[in-house]
C-alpha positions in Angstrom: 78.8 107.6 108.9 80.3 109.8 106.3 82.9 107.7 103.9 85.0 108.4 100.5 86.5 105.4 98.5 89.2 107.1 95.7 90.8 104.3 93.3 93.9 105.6 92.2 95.2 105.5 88.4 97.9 102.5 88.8 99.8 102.5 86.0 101.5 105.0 83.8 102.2 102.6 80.2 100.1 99.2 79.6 100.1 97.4 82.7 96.9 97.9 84.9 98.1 97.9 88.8 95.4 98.5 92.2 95.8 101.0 94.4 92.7 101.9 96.5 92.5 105.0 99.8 89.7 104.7 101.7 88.5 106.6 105.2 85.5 106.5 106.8 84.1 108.5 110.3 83.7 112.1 111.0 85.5 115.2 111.4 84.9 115.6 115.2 85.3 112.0 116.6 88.5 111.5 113.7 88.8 109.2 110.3 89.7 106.1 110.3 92.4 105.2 107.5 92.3 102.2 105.1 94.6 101.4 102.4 94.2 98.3 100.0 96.9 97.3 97.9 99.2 99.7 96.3 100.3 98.9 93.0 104.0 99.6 91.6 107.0 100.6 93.4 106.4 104.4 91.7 102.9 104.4 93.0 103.6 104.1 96.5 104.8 107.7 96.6 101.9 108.5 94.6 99.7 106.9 97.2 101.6 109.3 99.8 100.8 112.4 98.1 97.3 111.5 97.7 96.3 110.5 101.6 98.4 114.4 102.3 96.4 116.7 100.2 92.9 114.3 100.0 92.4 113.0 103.2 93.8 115.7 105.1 97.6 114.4 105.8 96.4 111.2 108.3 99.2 110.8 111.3 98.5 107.3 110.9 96.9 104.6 108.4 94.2 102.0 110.5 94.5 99.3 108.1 96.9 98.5 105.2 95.6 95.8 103.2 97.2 93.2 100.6 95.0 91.4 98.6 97.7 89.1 97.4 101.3 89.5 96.4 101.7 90.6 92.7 103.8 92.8 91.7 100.9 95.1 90.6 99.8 95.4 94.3 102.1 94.9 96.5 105.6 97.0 95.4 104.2 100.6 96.5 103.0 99.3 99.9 107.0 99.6 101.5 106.6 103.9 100.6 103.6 104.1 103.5 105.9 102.3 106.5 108.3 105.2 105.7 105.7 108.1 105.9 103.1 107.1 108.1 102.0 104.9 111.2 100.0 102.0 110.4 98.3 100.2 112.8 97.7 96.8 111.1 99.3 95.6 107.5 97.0 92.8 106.7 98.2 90.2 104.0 98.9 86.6 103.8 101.9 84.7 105.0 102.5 81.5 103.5 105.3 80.1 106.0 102.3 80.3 109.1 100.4 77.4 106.9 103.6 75.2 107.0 102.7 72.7 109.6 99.6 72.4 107.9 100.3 72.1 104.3 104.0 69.7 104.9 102.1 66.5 104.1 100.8 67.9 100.9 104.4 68.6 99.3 106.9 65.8 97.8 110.5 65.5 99.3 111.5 65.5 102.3 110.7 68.1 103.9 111.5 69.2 107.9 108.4 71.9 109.8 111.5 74.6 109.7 112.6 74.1 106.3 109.8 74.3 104.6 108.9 77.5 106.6 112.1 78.8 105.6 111.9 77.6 101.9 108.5 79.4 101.7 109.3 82.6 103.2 112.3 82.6 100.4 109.8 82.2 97.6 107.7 85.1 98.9 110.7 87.3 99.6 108.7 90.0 99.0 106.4 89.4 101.5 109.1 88.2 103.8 110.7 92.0 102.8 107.0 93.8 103.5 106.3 91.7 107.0 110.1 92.7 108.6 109.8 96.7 107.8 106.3 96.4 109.0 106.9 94.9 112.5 110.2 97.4 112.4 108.2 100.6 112.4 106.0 99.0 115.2 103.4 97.5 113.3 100.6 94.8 113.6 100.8 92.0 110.9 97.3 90.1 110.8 96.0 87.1 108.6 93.2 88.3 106.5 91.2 85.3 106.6 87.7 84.8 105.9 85.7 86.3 108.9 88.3 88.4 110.2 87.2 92.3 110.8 88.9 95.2 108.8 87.9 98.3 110.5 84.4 98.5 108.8 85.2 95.6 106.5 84.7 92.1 106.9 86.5 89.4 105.0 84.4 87.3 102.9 87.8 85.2 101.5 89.7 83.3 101.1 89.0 80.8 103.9 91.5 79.1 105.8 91.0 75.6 104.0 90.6 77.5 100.7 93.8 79.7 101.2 95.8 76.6 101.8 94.7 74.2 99.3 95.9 77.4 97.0 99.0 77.8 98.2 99.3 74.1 97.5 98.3 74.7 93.7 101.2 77.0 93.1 104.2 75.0 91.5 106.5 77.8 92.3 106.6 82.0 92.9 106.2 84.1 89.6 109.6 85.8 89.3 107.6 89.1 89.6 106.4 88.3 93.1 110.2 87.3 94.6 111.6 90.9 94.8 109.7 94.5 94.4 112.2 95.5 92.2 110.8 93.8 89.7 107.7 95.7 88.2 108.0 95.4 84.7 106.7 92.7 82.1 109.7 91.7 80.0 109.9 92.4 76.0 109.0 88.9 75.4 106.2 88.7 77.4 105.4 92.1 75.1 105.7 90.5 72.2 103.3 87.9 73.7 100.6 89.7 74.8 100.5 92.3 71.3 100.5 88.6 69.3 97.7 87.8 71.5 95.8 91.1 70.9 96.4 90.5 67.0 94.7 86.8 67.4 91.6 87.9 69.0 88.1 86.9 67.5 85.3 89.2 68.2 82.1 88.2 68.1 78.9 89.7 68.8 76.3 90.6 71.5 73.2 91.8 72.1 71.3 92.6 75.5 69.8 89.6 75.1 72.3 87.3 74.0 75.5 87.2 76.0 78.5 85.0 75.3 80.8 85.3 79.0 81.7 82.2 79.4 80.8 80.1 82.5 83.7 78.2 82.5 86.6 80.4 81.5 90.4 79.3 81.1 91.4 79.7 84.7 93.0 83.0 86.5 96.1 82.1 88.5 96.1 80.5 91.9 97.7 83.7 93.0 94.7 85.8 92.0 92.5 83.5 93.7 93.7 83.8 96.9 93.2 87.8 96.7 91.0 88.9 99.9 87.7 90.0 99.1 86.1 92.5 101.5 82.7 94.1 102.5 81.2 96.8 104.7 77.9 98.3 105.1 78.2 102.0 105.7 75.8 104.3 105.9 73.4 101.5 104.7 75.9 101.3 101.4 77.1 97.8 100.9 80.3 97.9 99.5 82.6 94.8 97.9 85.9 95.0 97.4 87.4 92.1 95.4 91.2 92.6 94.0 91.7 90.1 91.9 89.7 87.1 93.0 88.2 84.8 90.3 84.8 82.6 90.0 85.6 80.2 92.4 86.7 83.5 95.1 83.8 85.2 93.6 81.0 82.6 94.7 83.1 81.6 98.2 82.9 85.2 99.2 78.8 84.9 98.2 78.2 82.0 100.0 79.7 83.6 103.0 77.9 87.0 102.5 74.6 85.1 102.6 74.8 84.4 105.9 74.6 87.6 106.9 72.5 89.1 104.0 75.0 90.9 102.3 74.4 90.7 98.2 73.7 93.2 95.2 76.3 96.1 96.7 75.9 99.5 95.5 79.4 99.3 95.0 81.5 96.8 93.6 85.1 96.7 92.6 85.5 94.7 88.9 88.1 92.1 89.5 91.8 91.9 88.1 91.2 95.1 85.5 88.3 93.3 84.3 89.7 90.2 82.6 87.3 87.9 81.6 88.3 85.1 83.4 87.9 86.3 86.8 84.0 86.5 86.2 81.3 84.4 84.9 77.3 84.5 84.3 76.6 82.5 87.0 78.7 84.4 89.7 77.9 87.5 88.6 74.1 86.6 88.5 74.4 85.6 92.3 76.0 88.7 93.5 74.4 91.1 91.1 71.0 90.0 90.0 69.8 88.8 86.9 70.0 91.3 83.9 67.8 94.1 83.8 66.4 96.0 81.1 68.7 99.4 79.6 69.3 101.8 81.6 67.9 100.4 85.1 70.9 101.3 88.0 71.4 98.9 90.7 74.6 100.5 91.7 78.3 101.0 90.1 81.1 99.3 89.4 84.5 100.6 89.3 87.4 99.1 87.2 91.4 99.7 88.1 92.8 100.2 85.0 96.1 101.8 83.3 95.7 104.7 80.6 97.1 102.8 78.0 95.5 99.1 78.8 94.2 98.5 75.2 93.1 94.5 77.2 91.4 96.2 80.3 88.5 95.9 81.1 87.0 93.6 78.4 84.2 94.9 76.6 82.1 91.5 77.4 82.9 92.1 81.2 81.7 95.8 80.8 78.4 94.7 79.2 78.1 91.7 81.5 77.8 93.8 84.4 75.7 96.9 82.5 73.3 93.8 81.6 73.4 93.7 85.4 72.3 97.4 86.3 76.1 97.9 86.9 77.5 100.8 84.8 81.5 100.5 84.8 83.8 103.4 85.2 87.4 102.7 85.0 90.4 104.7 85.9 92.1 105.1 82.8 94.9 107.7 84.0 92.4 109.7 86.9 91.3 109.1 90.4 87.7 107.8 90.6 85.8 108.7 93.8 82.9 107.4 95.7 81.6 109.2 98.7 78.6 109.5 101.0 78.7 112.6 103.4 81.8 114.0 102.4 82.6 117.1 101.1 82.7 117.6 97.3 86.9 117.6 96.4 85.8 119.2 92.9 86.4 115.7 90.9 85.1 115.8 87.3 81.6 113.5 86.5 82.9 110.3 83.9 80.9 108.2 82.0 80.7 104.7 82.0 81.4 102.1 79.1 78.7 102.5 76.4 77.5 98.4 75.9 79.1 97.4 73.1 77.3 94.9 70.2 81.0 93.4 69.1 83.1 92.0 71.8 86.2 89.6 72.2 85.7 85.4 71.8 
């Protein structure tokens, strides 16, 4: 079955954002559409020009996908409900784990208003459920083991889901409204004091220094749904921006159907170094091979300007691999089996690099 991934170019300044179209089938028994996150509020329109003029101007979007709410994934989502029919909108809803989650919190706490005090922290998703089931559509809980149209979901399980939702002490102010999609000065300031502190040290093919027990990435990332298919005989993994401990729950669940080394994989959260270590990417990926062998490709969301994204030890932790890694960087990458040629320009992947950040 013919298929075409595009990853769109999510963000215009520094901030990195996910936005992926996908649509697999044939031209005589029809396509079916799938969307997976979509980045800022200014991207949703984005998203809307490219499903027109690329995949032939759908009447109606399968599955819309949310790997979890950020700001950086969620916001252009609403722009789709007002152009197009979508079947399903797949993301999580914290208020349906109430009942099961009530003993777990301190005070007081009634069933209906802690299902009411949760659907007020995720406002957003609160916001994205209602105009959903207003234009007529499907909400589902993208658990581990639910099917996606060709996808299966590998995580987050129920029990892992909810002991995450647990772990966050309250909703990032970027998450309560999609209004809000920009960092503020100070956290500016932070992250160029940051870039000014870092250490470099360096590498070899041989010698590689990702860590195997990195500062943690948020609970929020962790909880991001990560997604497989096997099309065509191409196994694909799609993995937003789940960390290590999302990285080898997906595996273990994979296993059991003998889903590992993809052709494709999707680098998580813009390729930050703590969303990945040795270990997990030795279990999904294979040990390191010698330069220049290909197992298959990895593709990294990432804004032009991004000067932190994707880490050089990420890209040469998954060269080491046999997995090259294209990133966006301001144009639309493609990946497609059986589909006709839409006149995209080759790029090349990140050279491995002998310095890279402590």
């Amino acid at each position: 079955m013919p298929f075409e991934i595009d990853f769109l170019p999510v963000g215009k300044g520094t901030k990195s954002g996910d936005a992926i179209c996908l649509r697999y089938g044939n031209p005589f028994a029809g396509y079916s559409v799938h969307v997976v996150d979509g980045g800022y509020t200014e991207t949703g329109q984005e998203i809307v020009s490219h499903l027109r003029t690329a995949f032939g101007n759908p009447a109606r979007i399968d599955n819309v996908v949310l790997t979890h709410p950020d700001t950086d994934h969620v916001s252009g989502l609403f722009e789709l409900f007002y152009n197009f029919q979508v079947g399903t909108l797949w993301m999580h809803r914290p208020w349906l784990h109430a009942d099961q989650i009530i003993h777990r919190f301190h005070g007081n706490w009634s069933l209906s208003g802690l299902t009411t005090h949760l659907r007020d922290q995720f406002a957003i998703l609160r916001e994205l459920e209602e105009l959903a089931l207003a234009r007529g559509t499907r909400v589902e809980s993208p658990l581990q083991g639910r099917e996606i149209g060709a996808f299966t979901v590998l995580a987050p399980s129920v029990y892992r889901y909810q002991n995450i939702l647990v772990e966050l002490p309250n909703t990032p102010a970027e998450v309560k409204s999609r209004k809000t999609s920009r960092y503020s000065a100070l956290e500016k300031a932070f992250e160029e004091t940051s870039r000014a502190l870092t250490r470099f040290v360096p590498e070899s093919w041989s010698w590689e220094t990702l860590s195997d027990d990195p500062d943690p990435t948020s609970p929020s990332n962790e909880s991001s749904i990560v997604q497989a298919a096997i099309i065509d005989g191409i196994k694909i993994l799609l993995t937003g921006d789940v960390g290590p401990r999302g990285l080898f729950d997906s595996f273990a669940y994979a296993s059991r159907f003998g889903f590992s080394s993809p052709h494709l994989i999707q680098v998580p959260h813009h390729g930050s170094r703590r969303n990945v270590t040795q270990t997990a990417l030795d279990f999904w990926l294979g040990s390191t091979v010698g330069p220049g062998t290909e197992r298959g490709v990895a593709i990294c969301s990432a804004a032009l300007n991004d000067g932190d994204h994707p880490r050089a030890i990420v890209e040469n932790a998954f060269l080491r691999r046999g997995y090259p890694v294209f990133s966006t960087k301001g144009q639309v990458l493609s990946y497609s089996h059986g589909m006709a040629d839409r006149g995209y320009q080759p790029v090349q992947p990140a050279p491995f690099r002998t310095t890279v950040e402590a």
